[in-house]
N, C-alpha and C positions, 0 to 999 in steps of 0.2 A: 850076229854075235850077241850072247847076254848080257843085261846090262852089270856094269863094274861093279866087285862088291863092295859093299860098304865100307869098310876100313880102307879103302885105294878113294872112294872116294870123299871122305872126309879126311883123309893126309890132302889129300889136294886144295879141300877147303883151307885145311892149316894154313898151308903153304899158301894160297894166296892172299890170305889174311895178313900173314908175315909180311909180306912184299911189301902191301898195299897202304902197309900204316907207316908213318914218320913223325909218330907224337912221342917217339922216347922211350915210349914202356919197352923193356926187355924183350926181346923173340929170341925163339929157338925152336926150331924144328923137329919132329919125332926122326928119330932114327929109322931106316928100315927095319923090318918087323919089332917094333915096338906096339905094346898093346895099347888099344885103341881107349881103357881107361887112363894111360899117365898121358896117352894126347890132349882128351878131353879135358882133365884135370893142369894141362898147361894152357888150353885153353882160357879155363876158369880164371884163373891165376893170371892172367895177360888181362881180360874185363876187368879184375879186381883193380888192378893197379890205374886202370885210367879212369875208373872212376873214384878212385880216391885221390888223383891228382890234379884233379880237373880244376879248370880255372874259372871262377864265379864266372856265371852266365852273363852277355853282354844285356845294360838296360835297354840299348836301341836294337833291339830284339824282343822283348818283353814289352806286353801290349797292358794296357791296362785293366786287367782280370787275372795279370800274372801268368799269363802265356809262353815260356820258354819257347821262340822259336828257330829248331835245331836242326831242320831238313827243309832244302831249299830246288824245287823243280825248275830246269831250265830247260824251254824248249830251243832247240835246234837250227826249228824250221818248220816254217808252216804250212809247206807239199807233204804231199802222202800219193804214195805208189797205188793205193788202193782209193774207191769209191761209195763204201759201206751207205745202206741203203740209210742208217735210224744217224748218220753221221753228217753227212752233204751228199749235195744232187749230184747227178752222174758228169756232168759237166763240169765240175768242181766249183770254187768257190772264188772270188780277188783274190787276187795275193796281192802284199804291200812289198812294192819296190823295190830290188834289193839293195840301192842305196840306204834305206831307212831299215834294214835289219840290222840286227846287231853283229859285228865283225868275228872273228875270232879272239882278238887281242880283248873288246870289249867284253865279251862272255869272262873270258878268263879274269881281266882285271876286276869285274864285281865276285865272281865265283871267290878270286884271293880274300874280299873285303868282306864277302858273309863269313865266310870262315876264321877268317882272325876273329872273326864277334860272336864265333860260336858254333857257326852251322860244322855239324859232323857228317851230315848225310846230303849228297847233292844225287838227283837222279835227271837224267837226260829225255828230256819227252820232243813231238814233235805237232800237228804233224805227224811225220813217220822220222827220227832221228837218223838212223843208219842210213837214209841217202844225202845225207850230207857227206860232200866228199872227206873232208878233215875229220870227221868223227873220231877217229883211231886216235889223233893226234891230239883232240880236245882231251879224251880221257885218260892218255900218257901226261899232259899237260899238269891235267887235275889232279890224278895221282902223285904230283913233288908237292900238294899242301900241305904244312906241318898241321895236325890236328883232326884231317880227314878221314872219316874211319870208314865209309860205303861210297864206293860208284856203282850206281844201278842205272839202268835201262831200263824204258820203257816201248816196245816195238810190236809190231805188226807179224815180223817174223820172217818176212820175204825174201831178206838179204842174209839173213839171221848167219845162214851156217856156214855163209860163203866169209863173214866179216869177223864169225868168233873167235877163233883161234889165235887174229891179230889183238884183237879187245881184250881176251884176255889178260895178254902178253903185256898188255899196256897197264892194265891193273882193273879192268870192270871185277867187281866183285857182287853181282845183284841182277836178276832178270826176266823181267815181267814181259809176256808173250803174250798179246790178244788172240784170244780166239773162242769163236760165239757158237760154234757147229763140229762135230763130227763127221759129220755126210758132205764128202767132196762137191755134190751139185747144190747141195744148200749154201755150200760155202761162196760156189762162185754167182748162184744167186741175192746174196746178202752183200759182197764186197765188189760186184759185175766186174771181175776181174778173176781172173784164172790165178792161181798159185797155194791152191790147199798142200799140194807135196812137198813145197819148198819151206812152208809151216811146219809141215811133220819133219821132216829133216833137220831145220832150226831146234826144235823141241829135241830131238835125240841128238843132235850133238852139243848142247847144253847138258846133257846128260851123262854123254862119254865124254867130255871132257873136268867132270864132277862140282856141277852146279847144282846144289843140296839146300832148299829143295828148289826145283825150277818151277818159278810160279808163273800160271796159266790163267788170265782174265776173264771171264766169261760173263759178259752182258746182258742180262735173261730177260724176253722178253715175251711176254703171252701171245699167242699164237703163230712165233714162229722158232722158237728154242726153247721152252720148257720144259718139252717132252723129252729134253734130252739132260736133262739134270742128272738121272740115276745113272745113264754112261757114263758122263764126266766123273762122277762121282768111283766109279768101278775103276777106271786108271791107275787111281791112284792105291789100289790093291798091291801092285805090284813095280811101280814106279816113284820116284822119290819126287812127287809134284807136290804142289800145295795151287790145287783149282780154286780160287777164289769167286762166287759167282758174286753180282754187283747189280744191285738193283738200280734199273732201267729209270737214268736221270734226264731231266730235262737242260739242255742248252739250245745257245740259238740255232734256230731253221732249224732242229731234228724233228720238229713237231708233235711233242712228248704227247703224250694223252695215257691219264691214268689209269686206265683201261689196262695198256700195255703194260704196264709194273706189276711184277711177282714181287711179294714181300718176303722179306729175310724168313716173317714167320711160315709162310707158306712153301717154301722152299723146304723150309728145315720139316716142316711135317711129313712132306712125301718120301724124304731121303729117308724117316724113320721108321716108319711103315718098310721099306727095306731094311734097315740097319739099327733095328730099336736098340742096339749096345754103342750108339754113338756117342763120344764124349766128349765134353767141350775142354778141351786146353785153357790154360792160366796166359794172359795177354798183357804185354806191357800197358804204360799211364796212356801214353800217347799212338796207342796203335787203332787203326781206323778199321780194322779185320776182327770178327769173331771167329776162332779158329775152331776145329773141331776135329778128331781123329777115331778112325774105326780102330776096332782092337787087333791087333795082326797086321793092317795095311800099313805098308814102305809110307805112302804120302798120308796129305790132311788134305782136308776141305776149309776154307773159310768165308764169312760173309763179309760183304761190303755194302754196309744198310745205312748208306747216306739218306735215304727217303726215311723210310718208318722207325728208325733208330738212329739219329743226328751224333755226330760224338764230334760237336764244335766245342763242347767244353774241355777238354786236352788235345785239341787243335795244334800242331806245333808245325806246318805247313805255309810255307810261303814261294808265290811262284814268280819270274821272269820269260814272259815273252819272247816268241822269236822279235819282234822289235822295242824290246827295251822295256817296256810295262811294267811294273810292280804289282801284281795282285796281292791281297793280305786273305781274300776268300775267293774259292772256286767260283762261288754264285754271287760272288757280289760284284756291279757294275764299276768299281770304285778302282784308278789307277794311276799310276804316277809315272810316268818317262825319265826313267833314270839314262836311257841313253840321252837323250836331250840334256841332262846334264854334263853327262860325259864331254859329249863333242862343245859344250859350251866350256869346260873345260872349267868344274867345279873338283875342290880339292878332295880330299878323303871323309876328311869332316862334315863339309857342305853338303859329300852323300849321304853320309850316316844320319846328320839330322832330317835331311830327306826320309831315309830310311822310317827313322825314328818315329815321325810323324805320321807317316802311313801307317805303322803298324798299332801305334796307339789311338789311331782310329778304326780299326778293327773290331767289328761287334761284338754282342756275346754269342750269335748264333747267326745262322743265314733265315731269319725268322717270314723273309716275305715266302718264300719256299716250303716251307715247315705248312705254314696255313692252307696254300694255295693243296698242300697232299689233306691236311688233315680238312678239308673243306669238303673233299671230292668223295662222292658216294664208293663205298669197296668195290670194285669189279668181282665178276663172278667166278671163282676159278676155273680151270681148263682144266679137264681131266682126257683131253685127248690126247694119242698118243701115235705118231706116225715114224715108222721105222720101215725105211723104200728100198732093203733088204728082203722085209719077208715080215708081210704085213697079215695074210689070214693065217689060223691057225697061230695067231703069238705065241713067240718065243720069251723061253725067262727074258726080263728086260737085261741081263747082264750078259748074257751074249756077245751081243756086238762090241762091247766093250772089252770084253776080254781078247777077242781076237784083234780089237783094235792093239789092246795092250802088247799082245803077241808081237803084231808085228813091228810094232813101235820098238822091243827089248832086241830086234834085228838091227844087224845095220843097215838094211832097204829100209825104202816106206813103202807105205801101202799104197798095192797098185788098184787103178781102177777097177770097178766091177765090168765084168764085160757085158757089153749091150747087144742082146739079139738083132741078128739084121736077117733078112729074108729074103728072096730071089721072087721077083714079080714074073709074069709070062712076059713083057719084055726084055730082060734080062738087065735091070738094073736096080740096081742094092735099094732094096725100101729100109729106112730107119723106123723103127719101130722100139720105143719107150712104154715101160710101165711103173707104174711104182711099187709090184710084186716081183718078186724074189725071180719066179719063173713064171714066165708066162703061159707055159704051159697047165702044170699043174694046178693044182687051187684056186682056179678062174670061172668059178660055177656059174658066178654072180654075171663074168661081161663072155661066158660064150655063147653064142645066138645057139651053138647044138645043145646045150644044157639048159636050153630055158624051159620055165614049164609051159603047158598047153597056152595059148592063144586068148583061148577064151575066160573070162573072169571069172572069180569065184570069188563067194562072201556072199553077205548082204548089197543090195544094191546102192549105188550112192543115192546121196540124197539132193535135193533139188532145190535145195536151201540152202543162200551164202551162209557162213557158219563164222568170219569176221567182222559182223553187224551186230550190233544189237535190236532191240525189240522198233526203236525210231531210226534205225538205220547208220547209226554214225559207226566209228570203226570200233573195233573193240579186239581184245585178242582175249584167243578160246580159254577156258578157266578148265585142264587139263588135271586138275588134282585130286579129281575123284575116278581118274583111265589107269588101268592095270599095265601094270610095266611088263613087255613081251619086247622078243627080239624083232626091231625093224631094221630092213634093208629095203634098200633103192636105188637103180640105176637110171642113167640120164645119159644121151647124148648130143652128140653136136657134130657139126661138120664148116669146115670152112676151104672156101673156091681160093685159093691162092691165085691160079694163074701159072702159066710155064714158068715164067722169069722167077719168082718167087720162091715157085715150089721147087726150081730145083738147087734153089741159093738153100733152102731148109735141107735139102737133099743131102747136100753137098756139106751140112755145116759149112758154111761159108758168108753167113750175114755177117757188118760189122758188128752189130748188138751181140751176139753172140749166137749160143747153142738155143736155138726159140721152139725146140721142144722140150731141152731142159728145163727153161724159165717157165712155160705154157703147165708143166706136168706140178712144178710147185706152187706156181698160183691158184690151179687147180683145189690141190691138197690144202691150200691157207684160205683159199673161198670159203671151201665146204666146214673151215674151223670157224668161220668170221660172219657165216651167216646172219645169226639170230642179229648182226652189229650193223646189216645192215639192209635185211629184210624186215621193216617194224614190228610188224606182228607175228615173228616168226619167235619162237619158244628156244632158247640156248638148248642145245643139244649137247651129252657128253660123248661124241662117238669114241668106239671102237675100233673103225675101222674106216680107213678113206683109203682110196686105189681111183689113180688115175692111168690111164693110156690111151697114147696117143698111135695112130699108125698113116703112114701115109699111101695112098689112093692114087697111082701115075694117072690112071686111065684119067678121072677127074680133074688131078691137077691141085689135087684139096687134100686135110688131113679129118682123118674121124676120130672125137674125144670120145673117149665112153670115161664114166665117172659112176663108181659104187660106193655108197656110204654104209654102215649099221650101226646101230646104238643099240644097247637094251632100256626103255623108258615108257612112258605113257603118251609121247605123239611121233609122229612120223617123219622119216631123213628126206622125204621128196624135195622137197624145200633147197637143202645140203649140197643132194646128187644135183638137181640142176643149175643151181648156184656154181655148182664147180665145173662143170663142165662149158657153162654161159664164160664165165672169169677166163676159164683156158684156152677159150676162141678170142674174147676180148685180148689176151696177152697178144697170142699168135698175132691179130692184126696189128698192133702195136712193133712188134719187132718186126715185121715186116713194110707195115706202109711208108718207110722211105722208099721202097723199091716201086712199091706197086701201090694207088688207092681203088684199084678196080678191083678189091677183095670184097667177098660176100659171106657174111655168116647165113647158117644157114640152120634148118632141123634141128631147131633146139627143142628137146623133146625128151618127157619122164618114159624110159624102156619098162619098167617094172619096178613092183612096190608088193612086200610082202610083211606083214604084221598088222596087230591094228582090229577096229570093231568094225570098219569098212571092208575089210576083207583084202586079198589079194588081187592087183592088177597085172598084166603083160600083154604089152602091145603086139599084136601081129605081127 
């Protein structure tokens, strides 16, 4: 089904605007077929009046730099359905008590007391919010404040589409959807949890049910989702999103390293380089988004450049904890247990100067963070680019995104890509992974019948380490005066599983998961991450990285083959066996609960061509 047009779904937003507020100002509804200017223009007219009625801002809110603080996050709950890799360890994290959470009645009785002092905007974070049973009833709850003009949500997506039509109903009017990946095996690679479809479903029925624009989180981080900026970015051609990307922050145990942070600025250069008519939108005092809109596209894009562009100074943000906490900054250690007052049974007042005093301790800036980014050397950008569709012979990068678009304006999601399986001579299903589109065609580089002769050509190597220098200490090669020619390189590897093992891999059936899916993108993120952690090894921009894996009954093992190419002045050997070493290291890792009588094995460069050394290919 297409998605709703435009005027069906902005009467919608009308209308839940109308519901959602009980501050007084006048409502009134567009008539059916009424034009979608005397909508707008009642729209307008509805803003006007609350903001000319408004009631001076409370001072136990206002911090001392004149902070109006008027949006207040409350988290839920501090589970999460999901195990995101840059978020907590797969095993999750303590959780506090549920005695020492905050109740429901206690949520609500502080939510009543920001807002009589001012707060207009409260939004629900978690955690993952939506598996709190009560959810629906918190935000019916919140919805009777006189003065409240947004419930937004903050989620994951998982429950998303099964929970919205009650949320709605209740008055959610705002909602922010994480999501860091396109590629369903990336997906359940980054969150080890299965449920990309139920994402895509969330995201479209926030859309048929006319959530304008439904905004999409995207966490970007170098070497494993920046390559996919220009998708994300493609969506919103024809859907009413606003993809916000958010530069890669540090909190506790994520184990931030600057390395991994794309900057707002570098973000915005590659999108332009596609889209040099992109324009940046007019932003309110207090908004933490750089928005931006292509000319023609339904949606925007916008930044969230907490790292490289700070915007503490119209800060108007204050958060509450799943157990009572007062935060007055994201990054600041600093916190006050208002549930502890509560259950002590402090009055209204007693919280407010609580309040009060937290907030006018409030910095000017989260300045130890600021240093800690502007201290650390630039990383080097990534200019590689892996799309496990149909990686040789690139397609416009806009492709996948448009068919993603396509099927997203359906009412299905999009189904999985099918994975070749193959019939062995004993008649059982071999699994067989690539990270090319078809394994048949365009596989020059890992068919043993397409390889060239045997025998080498070139000039001969030479018989001198070439990472020494003149007294022998290490050194790396000084590349800057070698002619950039096309290099590729392929590597294998092989690893003995074992019956038991091999055919728990067979069967998908590990509890870890699908551990040739996981094997095939570690793979692909080795051969991005070498130069990080081969010392002397030279960053490379590849072009192209393909991995596949297939499995071997008679052995009881699976064979990695790994091809990489770049066009530059040194060579991907390096890369190719980096990835294909990393894809055996996974594989024994997701398996050695079963088994540790696993043997890696023949890790070994297949062939190498470009370069002043000439061409190799092993027999």
């Amino acid at each position: 089904m297409a998605a709703r047009p435009l005027s069906r779904m902005l009467r919608r937003v009308l209308k839940s605007v109308a519901r959602s507020c009980s501050s007084g100002a006048p409502v009134t509804q567009p008539c059916p077929g009424e034009p979608l200017q005397a909508a707008a223009e009642e729209l307008s007219k509805r803003r006007q009046f609350l903001r000319e009625h408004a009631a001076p801002f409370s001072a136990f809110l206002t911090d001392s730099f004149g902070r109006q603080h008027s949006y207040l996050r409350i988290s839920l709950t501090e589970k999460c359905n999901l195990r995101c890799q840059y978020c907590m360890p797969e095993e999750g994290v303590p959780l506090t008590p549920k005695a020492d959470l905050l109740t429901t009645e206690e949520i609500l009785t502080l939510a009543r007391l920001f807002v009589k002092e001012g707060v207009n905007k409260i939004r629900l974070t978690g955690g993952e919010p939506l598996i709190r049973p009560d959810v629906v009833n918190i935000v019916a709850q919140l919805r009777q404040l006189e003065g409240l003009r947004t419930i937004g949500i903050t989620t994951n997506g998982i429950n998303l589409a099964r929970l919205l039509p009650q949320l709605q109903k209740a008055g959610l009017s705002a909602i922010n959807i994480s999501l860091d990946t396109l590629v369903p095996a990336k997906f359940e690679f980054i969150v080890r949890r299965k449920g990309f479809y139920k994402v895509m479903e969330g995201i479209h029925k926030a859309i048929e049910l006319g959530y304008n624009p439904v905004k999409v989180n995207c966490v970007v981080m170098r070497g494993l989702n920046e390559d996919e900026l220009l998708d994300f970015v493609a969506l919103t051609e024809g859907l009413p999103l606003d993809v916000r990307f958010i530069e890669y922050m540090p909190f506790d145990g994520n184990k931030w390293n600057f390395k991994k942070m794309v900057s707002y600025k570098e973000m915005l250069d590659s999108i332009r380089q596609q889209w040099p008519e992109l324009e940046k939108l007019p932003e309110e005092e207090s908004s933490t988004a750089k928005a931006f809109k292509i000319p023609g596209f339904q949606g925007q894009i916008s930044f969230i450049t907490s790292m490289s562009e700070h915007f503490c100074g119209t800060c108007n943000r204050l958060r509450i904890t799943a157990d009572g906490s007062l935060k007055v900054c994201l990054f600041g250690n600093s916190e006050v247990s208002l549930r502890d007052h509560l259950r002590a049974g402090a009055c209204e007042q007693e919280l407010l100067r609580i309040i009060q005093a937290a907030v006018g301790r409030k910095k000017r800036q989260h300045a130890e963070l600021l240093l800690m980014f502007q201290d650390s050397p630039p990383a080097n950008p990534s200019t590689s680019f892996w799309d496990p569709f149909h990686i040789q012979g690139l397609r416009p990068r806009v492709s996948f995104s448009s068919q993603m678009a396509t099927l997203w304006k359906g009412r299905g999601v999009p189904q999985t890509p099918p994975i070749a399986q193959q019939r062995l001579g004993s008649g059982s299903p071999q699994r067989h992974y690539t990270s090319h589109a078809d394994s048949d065609a365009n596989s020059k580089c890992l068919s043993p019948g397409s390889q060239a002769p045997a025998a080498p050509s070139g000039p001969p190597s030479t018989s001198e380490l070439t990472h020494v220098d003149s007294e022998g200490r290490a050194a790396m090669v000084d590349v800057g005066g070698k002619p950039d020619t096309e290099r590729v390189a392929v590597a294998s590897a092989v690893v003995l599983l074992g019956p038991v093992a091999f055919k728990l891999v067979q069967q998908n059936q590990l509890k870890k998961g699908d551990a040739l899916v996981v094997a095939q993108l570690a793979g692909v993120q080795a051969a991005k991450l070498t130069s990080q952690l081969i010392p002397l090894c030279h960053h490379v921009a590849l072009s192209h990285v393909q991995v596949r894996l297939e499995l071997d009954s008679r052995r009881h093992a699976v064979v990695i083959q790994a091809s990489c190419r770049a066009q530059g002045p040194t060579g991907v050997e390096m890369e190719a066996l980096t990835s294909a070493a990393v894809a055996a290291l996974t594989l024994y890792d997701m398996c050695k609960a079963v088994s540790r009588d696993i043997v890696l094995k023949e890790i070994k460069l297949i062939s190498k061509t470009g370069g002043q050394r000439g061409d190799f290919h092993r027999a």
